[in-house]
N, C-alpha and C positions, 0 to 999 in steps of 0.2 A: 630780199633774196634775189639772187640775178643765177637762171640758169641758162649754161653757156653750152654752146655749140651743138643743137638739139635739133633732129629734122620735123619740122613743126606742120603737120596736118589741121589746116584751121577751121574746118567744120564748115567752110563754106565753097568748098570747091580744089584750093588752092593747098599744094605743097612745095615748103624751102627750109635751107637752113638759117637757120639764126640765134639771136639771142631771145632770152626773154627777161626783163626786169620789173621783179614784184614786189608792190610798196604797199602798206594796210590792204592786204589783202584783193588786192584791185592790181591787173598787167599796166604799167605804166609807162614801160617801153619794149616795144619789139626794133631790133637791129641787128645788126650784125657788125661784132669787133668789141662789144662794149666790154668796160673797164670795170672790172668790182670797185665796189665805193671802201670805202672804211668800216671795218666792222659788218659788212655784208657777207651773207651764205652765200658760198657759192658753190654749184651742183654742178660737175659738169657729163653734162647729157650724151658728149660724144658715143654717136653708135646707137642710141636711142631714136626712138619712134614718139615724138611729143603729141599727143593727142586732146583734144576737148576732152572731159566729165563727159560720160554718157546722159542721156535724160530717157527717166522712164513716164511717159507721158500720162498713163493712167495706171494708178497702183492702188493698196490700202494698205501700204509699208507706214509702221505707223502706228495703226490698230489693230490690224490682223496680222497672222505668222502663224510661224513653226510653234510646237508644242514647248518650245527652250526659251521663249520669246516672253520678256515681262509681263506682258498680258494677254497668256494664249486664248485666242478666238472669242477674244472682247466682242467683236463683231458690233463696235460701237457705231460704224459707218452704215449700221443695216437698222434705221427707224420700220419696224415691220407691224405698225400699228394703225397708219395707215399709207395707201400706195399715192398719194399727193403730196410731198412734204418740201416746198421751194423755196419755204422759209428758213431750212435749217442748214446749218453752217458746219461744214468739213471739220475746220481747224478746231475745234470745237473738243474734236475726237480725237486728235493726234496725239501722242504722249513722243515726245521724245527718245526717252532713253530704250523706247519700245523699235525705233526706227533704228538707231545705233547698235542696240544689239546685232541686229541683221549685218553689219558690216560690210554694207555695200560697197564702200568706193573700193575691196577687194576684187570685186568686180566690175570694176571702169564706173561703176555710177555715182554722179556725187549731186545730181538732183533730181527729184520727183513729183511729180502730181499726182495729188492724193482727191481724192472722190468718193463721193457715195458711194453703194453697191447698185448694181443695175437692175434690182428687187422690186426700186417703184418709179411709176410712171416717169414724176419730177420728185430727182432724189435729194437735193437742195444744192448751193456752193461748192464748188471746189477750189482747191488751193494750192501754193508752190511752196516744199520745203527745200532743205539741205536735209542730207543725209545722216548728218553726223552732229550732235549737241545731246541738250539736254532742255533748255526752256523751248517751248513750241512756235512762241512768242517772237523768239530770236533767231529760229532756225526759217523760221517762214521768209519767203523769199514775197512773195507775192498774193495775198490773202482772200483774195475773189479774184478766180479766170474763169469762171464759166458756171453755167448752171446744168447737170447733170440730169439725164433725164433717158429714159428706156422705154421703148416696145417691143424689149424681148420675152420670151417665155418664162422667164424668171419670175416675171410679175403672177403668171400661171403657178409655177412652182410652189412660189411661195405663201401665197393668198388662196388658192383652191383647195390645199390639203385641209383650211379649216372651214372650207364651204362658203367662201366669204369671198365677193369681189376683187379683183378680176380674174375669172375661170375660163377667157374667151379673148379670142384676138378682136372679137366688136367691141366690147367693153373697152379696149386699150387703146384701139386708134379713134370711139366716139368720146373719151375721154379726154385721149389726146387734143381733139378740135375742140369739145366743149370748156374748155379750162383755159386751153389760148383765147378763145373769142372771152371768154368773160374776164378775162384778164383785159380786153383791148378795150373793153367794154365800163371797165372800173374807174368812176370818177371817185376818188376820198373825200374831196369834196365835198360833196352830195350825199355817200350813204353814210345812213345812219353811226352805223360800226366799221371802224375798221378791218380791210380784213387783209393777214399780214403776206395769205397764200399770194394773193393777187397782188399786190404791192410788190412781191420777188418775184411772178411771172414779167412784172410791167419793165423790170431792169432788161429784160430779155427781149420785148417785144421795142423798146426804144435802144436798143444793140450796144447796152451799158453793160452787158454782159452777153458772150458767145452759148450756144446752144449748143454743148454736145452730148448728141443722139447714139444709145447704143441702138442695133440692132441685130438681127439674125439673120436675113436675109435679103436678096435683094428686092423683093420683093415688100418687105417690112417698108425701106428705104422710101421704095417708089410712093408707098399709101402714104407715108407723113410728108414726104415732098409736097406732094397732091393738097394735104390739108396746111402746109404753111404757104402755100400760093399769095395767100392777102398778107402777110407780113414779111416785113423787111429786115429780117434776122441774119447774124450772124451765125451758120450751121457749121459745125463741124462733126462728120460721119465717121464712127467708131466703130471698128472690130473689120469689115470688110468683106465677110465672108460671102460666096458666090460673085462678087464681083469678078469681071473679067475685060477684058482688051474695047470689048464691045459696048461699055458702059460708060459712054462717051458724052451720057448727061451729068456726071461727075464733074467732068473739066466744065463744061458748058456751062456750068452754074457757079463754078467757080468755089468748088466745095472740097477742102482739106478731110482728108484720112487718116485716122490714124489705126493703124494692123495690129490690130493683138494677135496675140501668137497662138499656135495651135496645138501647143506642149500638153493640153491636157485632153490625154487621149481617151478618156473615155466620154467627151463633149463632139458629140455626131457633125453638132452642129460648125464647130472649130474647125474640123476635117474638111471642110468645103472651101479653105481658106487656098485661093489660087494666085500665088505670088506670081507666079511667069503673067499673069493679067494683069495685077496692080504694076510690076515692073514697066509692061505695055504702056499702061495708063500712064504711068510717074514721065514717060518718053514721052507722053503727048501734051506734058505741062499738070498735073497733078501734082499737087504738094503732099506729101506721105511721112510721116511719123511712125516710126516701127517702136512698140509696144509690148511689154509683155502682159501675161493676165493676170491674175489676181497677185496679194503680195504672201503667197508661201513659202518658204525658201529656197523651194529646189528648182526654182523660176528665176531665181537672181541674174544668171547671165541669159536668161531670155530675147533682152535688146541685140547682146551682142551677135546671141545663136539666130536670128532672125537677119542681122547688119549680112553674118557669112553666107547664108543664101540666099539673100537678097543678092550679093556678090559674085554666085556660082550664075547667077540668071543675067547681070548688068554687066559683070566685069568691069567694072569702073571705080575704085573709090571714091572719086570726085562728084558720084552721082548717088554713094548709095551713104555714107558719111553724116551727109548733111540733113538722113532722114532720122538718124540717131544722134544729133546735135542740136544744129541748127533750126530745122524743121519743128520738132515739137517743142525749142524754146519762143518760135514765133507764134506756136498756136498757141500759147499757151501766157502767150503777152510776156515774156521774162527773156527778150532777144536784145534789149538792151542792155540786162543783165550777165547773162550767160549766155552758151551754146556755141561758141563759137571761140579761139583764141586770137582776138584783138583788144589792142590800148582800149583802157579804159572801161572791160569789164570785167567780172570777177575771176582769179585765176583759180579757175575749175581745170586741174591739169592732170593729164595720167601719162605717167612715163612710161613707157611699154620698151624691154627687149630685141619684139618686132614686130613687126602690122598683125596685129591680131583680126583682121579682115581676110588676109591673104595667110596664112600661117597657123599651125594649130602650138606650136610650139612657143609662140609668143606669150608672154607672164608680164604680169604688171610689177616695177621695179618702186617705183611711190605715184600714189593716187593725194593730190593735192586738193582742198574745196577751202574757196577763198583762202586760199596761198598757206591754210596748214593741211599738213599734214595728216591722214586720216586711216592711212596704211601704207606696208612697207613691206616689200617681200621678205616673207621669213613669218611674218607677225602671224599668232594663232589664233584659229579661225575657230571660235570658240560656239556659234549658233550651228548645228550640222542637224 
């Protein structure tokens, strides 16, 4: 497919017009003038706004949803039996045609990271799908980016109501340290039994796998800081909240954000979420990933409603773009892949109208994931 004469926004800074030519799924040349081959589609984009796939960097599109959704409130990603569980693996829980339903690339998005729930301490693997199929298998993009892991109040929520550990922020963050050091601590070797917790801590503690850390506060933040001091991890700080301009040990450590959104307003704790701060931050060299929260439906364009005020605060597309593209395909190890429109990776493409950053009146014309087709404006929007 070669689409022609398209103003191409490439997720990493940079806007022009050009061509774009897509061979098995993969961009295989960007230019400008190019010639349709034989028997090629040709689209031609004039007037259009050619954008990246958005990326929703932490979701549970997938296995949770709306009540219209193949398997409403599976809640397969929520192991609540116990709050340690490092060992267990995301994809595991993904169904497919449960993601498709949702009909995301209706919404600019055509990939996601899927994750535990934020329920236990260490929630196990996380994973990178497509949006759109049907084998779990096939749609995976990326099948371990990180080990997922919480000390937020959820852990309270969920485990207190039956009286049963952890009922207390000591329990979370002595836990927190006691399971890292015994993790650091685990020869296989040696003991007797294996044991499979500590074997999935130890991918984390030799930075075979990144650490992303929810939390609630910033306060939360600073205690586990405090207790990864002796290891040499890969952190990545989730959700953001209370953060502000003044949180300048962020950049100092060299530590990626990703913002979940604050759409769900009856979460106190979300309300504290201060974007003219993170915007600050993002100014002083922060790497930022904008997020929505959990995967229910009425959250689907959350990325983009987070990209637009990110944009009332930065004014910049070239700065706020690449926290919905680029940015959480690199956190999330899939930047060779995706997140960006250059030769060579997958053409995750949405044709837009017009800047849906800058415009409320902008509508996505076709959303592409690996170079098919996945919607089209007109197409009905059957999950509501």
């Amino acid at each position: 497919m070669l689409i022609k004469n398209g103003r191409i926004h490439d997720g990493r800074g940079k806007i022009y017009n050009s061509d774009i030519r897509i061979k098995d799924g993969k961009i295989e040349k960007i230019a400008t003038d190019l010639k349709p081959l034989k028997n090629e589609e040709t689209v031609d984009a004039k007037g259009l706004e050619v954008f990246p796939g958005f990326i929703q960097t932490l979701s549970h599109w997938g296995i949770n949803g709306s009540a219209t959704e193949i398997r409403p409130s599976s809640s397969d990603n929520d192991e609540l039996s116990d709050p340690i569980t490092p060992q267990l693996d995301v994809k595991y829980a993904f169904n497919g045609r449960a993601a498709s339903a949702q009909q995301l690339g209706a919404f600019g998005l055509t990939t996601i990271g899927v994750t535990p729930t934020d329920n236990n301490l260490f929630g196990g693997t996380m994973a990178v799908f497509e949006v759109d199929g049907l084998n779990p298998f096939e749609m995976c993009i990326n099948p371990q980016v990180g080990m997922m892991a919480s000390v937020r109040n959820n852990l309270k929520l969920a485990y207190g109501k039956r009286n049963v550990a952890p009922q207390t922020k000591m329990w979370i963050f002595e836990q927190f340290a006691t399971q890292l050091k015994k993790a650091a601590e685990y020869k296989p070797e040696k003991d007797k039994e294996r044991d499979v917790k500590m074997e999935a801590l130890q991918k984390v503690l030799k930075k075979k796998l990144p650490l992303f850390l929810s939390v609630d506060t910033k306060q939360d933040a600073l205690h586990a800081l405090e207790i990864l001091k002796p290891y040499k991890i890969k952190l990545v700080l989730c959700n953001g909240y209370e953060l502000d301009e003044k949180c300048d040990w962020i950049i100092d450590k060299k530590i990626p954000l990703v913002v979940r959104s604050n759409s769900m307003t009856m979460d106190d704790t979300s309300m504290r979420l201060d974007l003219k701060g993170i915007a600050a931050l993002s100014e002083k060299g922060l790497k930022v990933a904008l997020s929505g929260v959990d995967g229910s439906w009425q959250i689907r364009e959350d990325v983009l409603w987070l990209g637009i005020n990110m944009m009332r605060i930065l004014k910049d597309e070239k700065k706020v773009l690449p926290m919905m593209t680029y940015n959480p395909a690199e956190i999330l190890s899939v930047d060779k892949q995706t997140g960006s429109i250059e030769e060579g990776k997958r053409a995750d493409i949405v044709l837009w109208n017009n800047n849906p950053l800058e415009s409320y009146k902008a509508e996505i014309i076709t959303t592409y994931m690996g170079g098919k087709s996945i919607y089209r404006k007109g197409d009905e929007l059957k999950c509501m």
